[in-house]
C-alpha positions as CSV (number, residue, x, y, z in Angstrom):
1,X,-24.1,33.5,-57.6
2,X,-24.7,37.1,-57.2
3,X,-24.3,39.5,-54.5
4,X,-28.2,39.6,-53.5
5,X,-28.1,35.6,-53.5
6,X,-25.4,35.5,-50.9
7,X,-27.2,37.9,-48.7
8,X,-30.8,36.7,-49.5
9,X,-32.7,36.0,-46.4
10,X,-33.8,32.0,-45.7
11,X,-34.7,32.3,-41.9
12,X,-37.7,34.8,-40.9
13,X,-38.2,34.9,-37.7
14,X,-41.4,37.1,-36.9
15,X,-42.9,38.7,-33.6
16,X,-46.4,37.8,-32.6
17,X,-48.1,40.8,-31.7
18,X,-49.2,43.1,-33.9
19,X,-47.6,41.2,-36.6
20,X,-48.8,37.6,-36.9
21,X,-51.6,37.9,-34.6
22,X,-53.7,39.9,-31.9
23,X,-53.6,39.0,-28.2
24,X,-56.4,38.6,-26.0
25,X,-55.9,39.0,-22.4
26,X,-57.7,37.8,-19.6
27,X,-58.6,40.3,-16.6
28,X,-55.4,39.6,-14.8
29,X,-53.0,40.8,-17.9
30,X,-52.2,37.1,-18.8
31,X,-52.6,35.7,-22.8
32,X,-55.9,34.3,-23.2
33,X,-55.7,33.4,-26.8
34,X,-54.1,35.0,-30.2
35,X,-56.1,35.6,-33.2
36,X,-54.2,35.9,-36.6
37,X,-53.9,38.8,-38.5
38,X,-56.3,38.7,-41.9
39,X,-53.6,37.3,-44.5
40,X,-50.8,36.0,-42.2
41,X,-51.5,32.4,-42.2
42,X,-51.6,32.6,-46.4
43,X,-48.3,34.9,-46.1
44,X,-46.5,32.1,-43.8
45,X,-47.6,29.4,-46.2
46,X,-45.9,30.8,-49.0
47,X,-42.7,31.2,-47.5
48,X,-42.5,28.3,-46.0
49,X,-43.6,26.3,-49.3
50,X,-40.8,28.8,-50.8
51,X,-38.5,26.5,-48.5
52,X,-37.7,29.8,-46.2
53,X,-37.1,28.5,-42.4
54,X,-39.5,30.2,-39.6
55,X,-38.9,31.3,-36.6
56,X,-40.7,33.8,-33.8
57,X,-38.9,36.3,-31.7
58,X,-41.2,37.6,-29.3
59,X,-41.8,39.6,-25.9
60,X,-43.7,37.2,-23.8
61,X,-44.0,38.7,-20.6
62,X,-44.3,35.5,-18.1
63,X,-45.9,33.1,-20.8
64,X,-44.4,30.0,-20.6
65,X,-43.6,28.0,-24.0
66,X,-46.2,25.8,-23.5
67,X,-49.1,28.8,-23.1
68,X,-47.6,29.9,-26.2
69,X,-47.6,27.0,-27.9
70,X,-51.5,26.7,-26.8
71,X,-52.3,29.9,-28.4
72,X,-50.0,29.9,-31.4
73,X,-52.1,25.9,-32.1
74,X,-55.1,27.3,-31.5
75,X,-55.0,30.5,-33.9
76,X,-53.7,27.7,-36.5
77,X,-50.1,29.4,-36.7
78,X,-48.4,27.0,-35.1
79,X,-47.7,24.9,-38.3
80,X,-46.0,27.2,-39.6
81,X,-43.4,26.6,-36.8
82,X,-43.2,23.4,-35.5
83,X,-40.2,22.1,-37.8
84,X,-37.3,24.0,-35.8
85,X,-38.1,24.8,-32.1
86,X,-35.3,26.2,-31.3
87,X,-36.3,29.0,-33.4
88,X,-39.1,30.0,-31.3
89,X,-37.3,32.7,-29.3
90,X,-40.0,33.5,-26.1
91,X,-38.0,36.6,-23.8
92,X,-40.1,34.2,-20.8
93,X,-37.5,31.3,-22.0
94,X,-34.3,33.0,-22.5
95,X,-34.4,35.8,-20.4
96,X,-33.4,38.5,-23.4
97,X,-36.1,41.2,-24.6
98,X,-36.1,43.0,-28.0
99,X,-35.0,45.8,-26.4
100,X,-31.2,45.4,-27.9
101,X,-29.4,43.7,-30.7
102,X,-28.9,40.4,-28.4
103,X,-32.1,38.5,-28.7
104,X,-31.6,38.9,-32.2
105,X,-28.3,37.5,-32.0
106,X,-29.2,34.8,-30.2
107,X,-32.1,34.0,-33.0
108,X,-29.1,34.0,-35.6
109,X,-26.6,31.4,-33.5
110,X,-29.8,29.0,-33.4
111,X,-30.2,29.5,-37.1
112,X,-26.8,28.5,-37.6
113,X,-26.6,32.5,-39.3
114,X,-24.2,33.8,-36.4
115,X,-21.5,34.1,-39.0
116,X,-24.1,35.1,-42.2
117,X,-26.8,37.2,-39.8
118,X,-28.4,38.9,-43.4
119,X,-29.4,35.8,-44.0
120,X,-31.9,36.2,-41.4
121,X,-35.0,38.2,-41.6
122,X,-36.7,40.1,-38.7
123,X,-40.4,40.7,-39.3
124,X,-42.1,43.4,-36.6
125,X,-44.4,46.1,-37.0
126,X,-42.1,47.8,-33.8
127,X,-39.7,50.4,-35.4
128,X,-37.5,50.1,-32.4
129,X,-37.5,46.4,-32.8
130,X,-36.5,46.4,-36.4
131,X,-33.6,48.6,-35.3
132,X,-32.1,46.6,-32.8
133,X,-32.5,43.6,-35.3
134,X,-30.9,45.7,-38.4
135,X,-28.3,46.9,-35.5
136,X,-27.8,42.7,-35.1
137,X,-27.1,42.7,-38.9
138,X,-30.6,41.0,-39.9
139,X,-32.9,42.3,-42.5
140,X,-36.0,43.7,-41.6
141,X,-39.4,43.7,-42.7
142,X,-42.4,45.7,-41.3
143,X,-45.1,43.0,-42.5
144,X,-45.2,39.1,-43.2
145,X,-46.8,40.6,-46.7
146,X,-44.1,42.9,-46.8
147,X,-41.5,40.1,-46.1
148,X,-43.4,38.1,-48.8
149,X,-42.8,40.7,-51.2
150,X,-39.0,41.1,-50.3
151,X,-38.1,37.4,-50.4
152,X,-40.1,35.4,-53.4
């Protein structure tokens, strides 16, 4: 086994906005509903049929799991997540933001990765995000097409 197969990435955890999907907001600033980006749902499809793990890391203001939930069903991404819920890391939930290296390391102790954190993958289109996860010792990807492209 090679170098690049030890470190190959089998958990992706992705952020929601911006990445996977768009957010709608009702009047009051709270989620209405999430609509997925064109080519996401295909992108998540392949890596989990690839046998890749998925996860979400994401900034969720005071959304509770189960709003997220709601909207993550009802744009149809939910499916790609519903194996391992402790990989759905929601800031609301436990109290960590991406705004430093320990959400991410959180995301890699409920991988089972804390000791192997290139093994996980970060996936954000924020470039401040993507540093505090390299910083963590994830990889990074700035796209789920782009994280398709790096992992199959």
């Amino acid at each position: 086994m090679g170098q690049a197969d030890v470190d190959r990435a089998d958990v992706v955890f992705f952020d929601i906005g911006q990445t996977l999907a768009t957010a709608r907001l009702t009047p009051e600033g709270r989620l209405a509903s999430l609509e997925a980006l064109p080519g996401v749902l295909q992108d998540l499809a392949r890596l989990q049929h690839a046998g890749l793990r998925l996860g979400i890391i994401s900034n969720t203001g005071d959304e509770t799991a189960q709003t997220m939930r709601r909207a993550l069903v009802e744009a149809e991404l939910f499916r790609s997540f519903d194996n391992e819920p402790q990989l759905l890391i929601y800031s609301s939930e436990v109290h960590l933001r991406k705004d430093s290296p320990e959400i991410f390391r959180l995301a890699c102790r409920r991988a089972d990765r804390e000791a192997k954190p290139r093994r996980c993958m970060f996936v954000g289109e924020d470039a401040d995000e993507r540093e505090f996860a390299a910083a963590a010792g994830l990889q990074v990807a700035v796209s789920p097409a782009a994280a398709v492209q790096a992992l199959l």
